[in-house]
N, C-alpha and C positions, 0 to 999 in steps of 0.2 A: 547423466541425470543429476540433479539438485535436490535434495532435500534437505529443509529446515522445518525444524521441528522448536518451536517456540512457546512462553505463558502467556501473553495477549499482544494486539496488534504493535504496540511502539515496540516490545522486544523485537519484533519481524523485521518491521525498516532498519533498523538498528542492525540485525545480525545479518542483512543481505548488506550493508554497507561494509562491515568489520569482513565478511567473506571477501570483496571486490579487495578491500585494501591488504589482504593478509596472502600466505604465501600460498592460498588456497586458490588463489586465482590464478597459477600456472598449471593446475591441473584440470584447468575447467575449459568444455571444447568450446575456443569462442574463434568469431570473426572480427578482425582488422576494416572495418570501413571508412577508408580516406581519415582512419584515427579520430571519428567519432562516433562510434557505436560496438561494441563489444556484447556476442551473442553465447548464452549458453539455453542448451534445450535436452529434454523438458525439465519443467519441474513442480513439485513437489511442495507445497506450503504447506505446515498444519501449525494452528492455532489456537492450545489446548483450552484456554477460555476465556471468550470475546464478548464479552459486555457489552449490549448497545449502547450504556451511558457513554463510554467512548466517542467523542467527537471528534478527535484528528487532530481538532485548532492548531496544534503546536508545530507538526509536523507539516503541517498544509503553509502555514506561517512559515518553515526554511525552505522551503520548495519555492516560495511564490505566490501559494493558492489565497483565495481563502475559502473555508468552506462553506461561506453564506455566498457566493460568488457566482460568476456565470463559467467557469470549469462543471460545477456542480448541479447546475441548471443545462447546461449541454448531457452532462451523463445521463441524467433523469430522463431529458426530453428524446437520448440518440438512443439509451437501454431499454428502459421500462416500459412497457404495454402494461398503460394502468388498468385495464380490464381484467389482464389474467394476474395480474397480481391483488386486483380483490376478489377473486375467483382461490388463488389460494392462501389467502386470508379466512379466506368464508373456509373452506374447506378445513386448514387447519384447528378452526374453532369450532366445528364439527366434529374431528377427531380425535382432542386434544387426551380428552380419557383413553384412549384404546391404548392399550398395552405395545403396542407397533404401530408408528406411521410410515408412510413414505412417498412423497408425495414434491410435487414443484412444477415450474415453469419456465420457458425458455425467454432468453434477453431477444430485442431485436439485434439482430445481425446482421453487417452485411458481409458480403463476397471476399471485398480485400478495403483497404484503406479506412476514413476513418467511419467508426465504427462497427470495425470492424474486429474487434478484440473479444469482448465478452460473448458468452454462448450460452448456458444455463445458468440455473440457481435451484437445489435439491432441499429437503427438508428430510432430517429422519430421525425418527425419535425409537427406542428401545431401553422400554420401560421408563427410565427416571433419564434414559444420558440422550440428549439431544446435540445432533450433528447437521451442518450444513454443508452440503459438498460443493462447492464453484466451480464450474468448468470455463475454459478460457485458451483465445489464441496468441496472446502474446501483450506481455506489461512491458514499461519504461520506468526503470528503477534511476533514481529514487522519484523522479517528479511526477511522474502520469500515475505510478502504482499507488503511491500517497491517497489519491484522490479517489482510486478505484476501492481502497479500503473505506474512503470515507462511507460511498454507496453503500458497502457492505452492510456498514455497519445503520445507514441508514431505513436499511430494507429489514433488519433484523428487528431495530424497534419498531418500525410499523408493523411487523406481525408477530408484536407483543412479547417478543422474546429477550426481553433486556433481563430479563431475571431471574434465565437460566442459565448463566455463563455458558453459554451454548460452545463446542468444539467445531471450528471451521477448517477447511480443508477444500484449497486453493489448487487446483491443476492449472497450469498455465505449460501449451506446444511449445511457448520458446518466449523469453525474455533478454534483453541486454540494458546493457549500464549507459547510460548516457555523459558525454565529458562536462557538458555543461551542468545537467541536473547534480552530477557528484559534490558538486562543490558544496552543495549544502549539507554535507557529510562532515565538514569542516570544526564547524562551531558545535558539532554535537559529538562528535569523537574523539577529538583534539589532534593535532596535528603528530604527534610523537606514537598515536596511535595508528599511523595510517600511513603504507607505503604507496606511493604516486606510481611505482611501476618505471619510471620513466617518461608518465602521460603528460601532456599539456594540460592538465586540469585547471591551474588554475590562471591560465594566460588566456587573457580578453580575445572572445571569439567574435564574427562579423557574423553570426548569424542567433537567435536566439537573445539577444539585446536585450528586451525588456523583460526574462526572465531571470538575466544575469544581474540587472538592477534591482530587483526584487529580492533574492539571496542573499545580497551585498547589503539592503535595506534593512533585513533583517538581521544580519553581521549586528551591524552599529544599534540596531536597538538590545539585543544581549550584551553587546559589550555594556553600555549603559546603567543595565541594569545589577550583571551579576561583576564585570569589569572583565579588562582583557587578560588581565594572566587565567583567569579563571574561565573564560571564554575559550583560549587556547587549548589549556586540558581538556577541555569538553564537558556541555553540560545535558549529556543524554540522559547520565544518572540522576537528573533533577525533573526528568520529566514525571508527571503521575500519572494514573491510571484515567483520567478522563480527557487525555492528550494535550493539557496543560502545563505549562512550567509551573512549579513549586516557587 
């Protein structure tokens, strides 16, 4: 099992990366697939306070994404049953005074493939400390999990919870590291931070193409701005709190 226990969403991406590259990855039970895809299960996310100002941009930007995008428009359209999520909307503004809530909705799910990842979304409040519990079958770290925080965190400010730094806690049956999304781990942890294992990370794959262009796109516009020696060390530590570079 995995747990990380984190202070807001960009520490998370950040510490499941620094995990992958550190010597903590020989003890974690993973699978070898044809050397692109490395599995550990289950695990354990919490994130002690997640602000829905949070938007991702940054992180969605090394990955490929973006979060105004149709990534973002597929989750919405393949998760959400906007009924029951203004059902507990209503509900929660209903209960918002009661000393305990507890209370939520299920994602649409399917069986296996896609769509077939996310499972619930919990609400619980006691007294003053508000928790939301995620339940889930399996994320793609770093590229697909990026985006699935971005929902999170998109579902949180529509039911008005941007201003509780709410405590979220993440179950996911089983997640693995992807060789091609790793590479965006590059330019935010610096190289001299990060052991390859051995892996092909960063040799041009034949499949995955225009994701691998986008990474690389995003390389060149950091280096641009902050420059390559400083690119190199990594510039995770410049990220801020509403998923922006500084």
């Amino acid at each position: 099992m995995l747990e990380v226990r984190v202070l807001n969403p960009n520490a998370l991406w950040f510490e499941l990366g620094r995990i992958f590259f550190s010597n903590k990855y020989y003890s974690m039970p993973m699978q070898n697939w044809a050397g692109r895809r490395f599995i550990v299960h289950p695990a354990i996310l919490n994130v002690q306070r997640w602000n829905s100002e949070w938007t991702g941009g940054a992180l969605m930007d090394l990955v490929g994404y973006s979060s105004k995008g149709t990534k973002m428009k597929h989750l919405w359209e393949t998760y959400v049953n906007k009924r029951k999520l203004v059902e507990l909307k209503k509900t929660l503004h209903e209960k918002e005074e009661q000393p305990f809530i507890s209370i939520g909705m299920n994602f649409n799910m399917n069986t296996s493939g896609k769509g077939g990842c996310l499972s619930s979304f919990h609400v619980l409040k006691d007294k003053d400390r508000w928790v939301v519990t995620i339940h889930a079958k399996i994320a793609e770290i770093p590229k697909k999990f990026a985006a699935d925080m971005v929902l999170f965190s998109q579902l949180l400010w529509y039911l008005n919870l941007e201003i509780k730094e709410v405590e979220v806690r993440i179950f996911y049956s089983s997640m693995y590291w992807s060789i091609v999304g790793l590479r965006a781990y590059i330019p935010a942890l610096g190289r001299k931070n990060m052991d390859y294992h051995g892996l092909p990370i960063e040799e041009p794959r034949n499949y995955q193409v225009g994701t691998q262009e986008a990474i690389a796109e995003c390389r060149k516009r950091l280096i641009k701005v902050y420059g390559k020696k400083r690119v190199k060390r990594g510039i995770g530590k410049y990220i801020n709190g509403r998923g922006e570079w500084e």
